[in-house]
C-alpha positions in Angstrom: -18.3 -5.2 10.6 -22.0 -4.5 11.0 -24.9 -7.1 10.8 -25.7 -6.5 7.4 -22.5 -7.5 6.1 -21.9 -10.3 8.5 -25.2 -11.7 6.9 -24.0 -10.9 3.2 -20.9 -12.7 4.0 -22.3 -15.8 5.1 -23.6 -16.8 1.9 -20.4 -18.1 1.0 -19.4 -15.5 -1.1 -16.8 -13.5 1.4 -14.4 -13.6 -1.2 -16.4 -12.0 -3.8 -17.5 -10.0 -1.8 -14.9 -8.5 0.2 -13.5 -7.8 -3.2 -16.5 -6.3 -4.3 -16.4 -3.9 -1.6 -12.6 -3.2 -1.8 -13.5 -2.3 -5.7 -16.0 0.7 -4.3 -13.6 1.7 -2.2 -10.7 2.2 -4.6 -13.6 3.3 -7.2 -14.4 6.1 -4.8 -11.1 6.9 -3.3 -9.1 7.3 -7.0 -12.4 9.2 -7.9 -11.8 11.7 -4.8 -8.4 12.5 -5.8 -9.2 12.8 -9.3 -11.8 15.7 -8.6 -9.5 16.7 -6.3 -11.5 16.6 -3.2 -8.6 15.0 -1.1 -5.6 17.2 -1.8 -2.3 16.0 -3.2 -0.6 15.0 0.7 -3.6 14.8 2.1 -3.4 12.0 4.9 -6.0 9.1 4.2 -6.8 6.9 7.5 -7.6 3.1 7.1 -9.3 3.6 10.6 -11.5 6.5 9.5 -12.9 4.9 6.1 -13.9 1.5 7.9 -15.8 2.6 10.3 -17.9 5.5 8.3 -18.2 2.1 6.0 -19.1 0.0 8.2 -16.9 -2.8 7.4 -13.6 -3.8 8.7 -9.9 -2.8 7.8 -9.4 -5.5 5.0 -10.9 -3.9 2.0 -10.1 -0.7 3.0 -6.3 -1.7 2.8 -6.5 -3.6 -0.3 -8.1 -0.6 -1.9 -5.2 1.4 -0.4 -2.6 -1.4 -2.0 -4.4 -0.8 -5.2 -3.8 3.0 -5.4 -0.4 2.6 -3.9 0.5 0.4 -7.2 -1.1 2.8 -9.2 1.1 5.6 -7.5 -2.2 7.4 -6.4 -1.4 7.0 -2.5 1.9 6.7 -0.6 2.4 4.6 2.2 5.3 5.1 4.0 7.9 2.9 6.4 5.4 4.1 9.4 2.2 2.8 7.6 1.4 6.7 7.5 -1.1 7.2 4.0 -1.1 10.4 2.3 -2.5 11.2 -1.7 0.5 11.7 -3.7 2.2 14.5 -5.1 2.6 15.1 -8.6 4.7 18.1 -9.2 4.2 20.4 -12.4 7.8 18.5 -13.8 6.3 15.2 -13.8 2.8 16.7 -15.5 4.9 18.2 -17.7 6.7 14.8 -18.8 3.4 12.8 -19.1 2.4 14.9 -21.7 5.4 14.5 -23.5 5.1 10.6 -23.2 1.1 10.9 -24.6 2.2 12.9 -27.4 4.9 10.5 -28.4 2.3 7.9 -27.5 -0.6 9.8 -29.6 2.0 10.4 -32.8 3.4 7.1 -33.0 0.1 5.1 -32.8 -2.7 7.4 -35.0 -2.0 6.0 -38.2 -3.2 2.4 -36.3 -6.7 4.3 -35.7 -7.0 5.5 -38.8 -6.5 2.0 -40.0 -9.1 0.7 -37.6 -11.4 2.8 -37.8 -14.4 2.4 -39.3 -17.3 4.7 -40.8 -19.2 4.3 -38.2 -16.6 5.3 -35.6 -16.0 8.6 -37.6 -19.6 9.6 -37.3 -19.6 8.3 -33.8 -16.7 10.6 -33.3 -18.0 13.7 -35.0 -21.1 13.1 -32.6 -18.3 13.3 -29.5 -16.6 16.4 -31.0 -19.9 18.0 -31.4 -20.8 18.0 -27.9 -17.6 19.3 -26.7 -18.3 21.9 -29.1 -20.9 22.8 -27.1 -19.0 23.0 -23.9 -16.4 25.1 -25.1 -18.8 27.5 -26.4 -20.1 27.4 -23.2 -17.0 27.7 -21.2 -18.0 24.5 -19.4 -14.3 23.8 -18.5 -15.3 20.6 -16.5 -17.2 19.6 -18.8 -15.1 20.0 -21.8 -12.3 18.3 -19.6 -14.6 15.2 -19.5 -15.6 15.1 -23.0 -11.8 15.8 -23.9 -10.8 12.7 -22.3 -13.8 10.7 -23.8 -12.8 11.6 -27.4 -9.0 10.7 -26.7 -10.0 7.3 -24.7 -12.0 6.6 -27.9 -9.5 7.0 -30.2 -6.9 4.8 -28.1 -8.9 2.2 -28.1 -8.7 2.0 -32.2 -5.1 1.2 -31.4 -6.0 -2.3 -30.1 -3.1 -2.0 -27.8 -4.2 -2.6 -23.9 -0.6 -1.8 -22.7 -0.8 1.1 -24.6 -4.2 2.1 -24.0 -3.3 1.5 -20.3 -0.3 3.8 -20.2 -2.1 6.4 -21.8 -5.3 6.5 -19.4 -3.3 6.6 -16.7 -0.9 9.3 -17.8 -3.8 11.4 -18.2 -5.5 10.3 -14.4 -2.1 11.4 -13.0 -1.9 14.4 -14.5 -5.4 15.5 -13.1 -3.6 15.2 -9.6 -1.4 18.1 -10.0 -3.7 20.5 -7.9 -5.3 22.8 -10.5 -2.5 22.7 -12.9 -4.1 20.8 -15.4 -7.9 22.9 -15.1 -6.2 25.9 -15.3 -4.6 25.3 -18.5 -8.5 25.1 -20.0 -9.6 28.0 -17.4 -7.7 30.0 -19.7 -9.6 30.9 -22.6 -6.3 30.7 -25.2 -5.4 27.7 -24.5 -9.2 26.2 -24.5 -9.8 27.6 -28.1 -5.9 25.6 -28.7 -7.4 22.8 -27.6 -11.0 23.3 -29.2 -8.9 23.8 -32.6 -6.7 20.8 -32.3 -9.7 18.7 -32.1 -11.4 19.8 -35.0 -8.0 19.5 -37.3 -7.6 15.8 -35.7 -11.0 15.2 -36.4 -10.8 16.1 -40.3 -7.2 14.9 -40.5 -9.0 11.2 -39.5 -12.2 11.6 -40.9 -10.3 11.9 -44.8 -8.1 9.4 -43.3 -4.7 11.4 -43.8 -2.6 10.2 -41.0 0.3 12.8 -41.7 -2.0 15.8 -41.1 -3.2 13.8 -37.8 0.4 13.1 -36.8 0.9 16.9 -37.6 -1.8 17.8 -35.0 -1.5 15.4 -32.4 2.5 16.8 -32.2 1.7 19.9 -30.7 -1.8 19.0 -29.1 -0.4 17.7 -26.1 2.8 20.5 -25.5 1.2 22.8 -23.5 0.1 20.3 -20.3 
């Protein structure tokens, strides 16, 4: 542990702290797989991290514990860390559970949501408008998700809003499976349609023509 963080920690705060720096670690880690800079099993060393860091093994393991939980990183019997491995199967299931999710649970958002959050939302759609036009496939992937996190959140559900998130995260770690279903300029105007028939099916508040939409919206990850 260098001097810098010896002296942080002796402000009585090496709790915090070490947490603190555990949370940027994992922050930056799930972020790397994510973008798929490490590569599904990719090895990750504990050993390696800590001392580009500069601080010791703890928070660098915790982080690790943290993405093992969250199925991001396996650790196996020999302590050996690699980036998991989502196959295309498993992609393909957890966008069958975030459609049941999506269909079961609009009619709650449509309930919820208020004038506001339909301008707010045709604001959203707008701008991913402009990436698909565009082709901006990263960017539209972003402002995909954006839209869809925003619309969970009307559910007023956490466990639900927390399956659904990290459905979605997992699915991003199927190397380049999920981008190349957007790289491919049929199934980004699919996707470009969808939204604009969920966004009129919630903006007249009709949540059987959003239910309608949302079932096939998610068939094709």
């Amino acid at each position: 542990m260098n001097d810098n963080i010896s002296k942080y920690l002796d402000k009585g705060k090496s709790l915090r702290q070490v947490s603190t720096i555990s949370e940027v670690i994992y922050t930056n880690l799930k972020e790397s797989i994510l973008k798929r800079k490490l590569k599904p099993n990719q090895r990750v060393k504990i050993r390696e991290i800590a001392d580009f860091l500069g601080v010791s093994q703890t928070p660098v393991r915790e982080a690790i514990q943290r993405l093992s939980a969250e199925k991001f990183l396996i650790i196996s019997a020999r302590s050996e860390v690699k980036v998991v491995d989502v196959g295309v199967e498993e992609s393909m299931m957890l966008g069958e559970l975030i459609q049941i999710l999506d269909v079961g649970c609009i009619h709650k958002a449509i309930e919820n949501i208020s004038d506001r959050g339909i301008e707010e939302l045709k604001n959203l759609n707008s701008k991913l408008g402009e990436y698909y036009k565009s082709k901006q496939v990263d960017l539209y992937i972003e402002q995909n998700h954006k839209i869809h996190n925003k619309i969970w959140k009307l559910y007023k559900n956490d466990v639900i809003y927390q399956t659904l998130n990290q459905a979605v995260e997992r699915m991003f770690i199927v190397e380049g499976s999920y981008l190349s279903y957007f790289t491919d300029s049929d199934y980004l105007k699919t996707s470009w349609d969808s939204h604009c028939r969920l966004l009129e099916a919630i903006a007249k508040r009709d949540s059987e023509k959003a239910q309608k939409v949302l079932s096939t919206h998610w068939m094709y990850i």
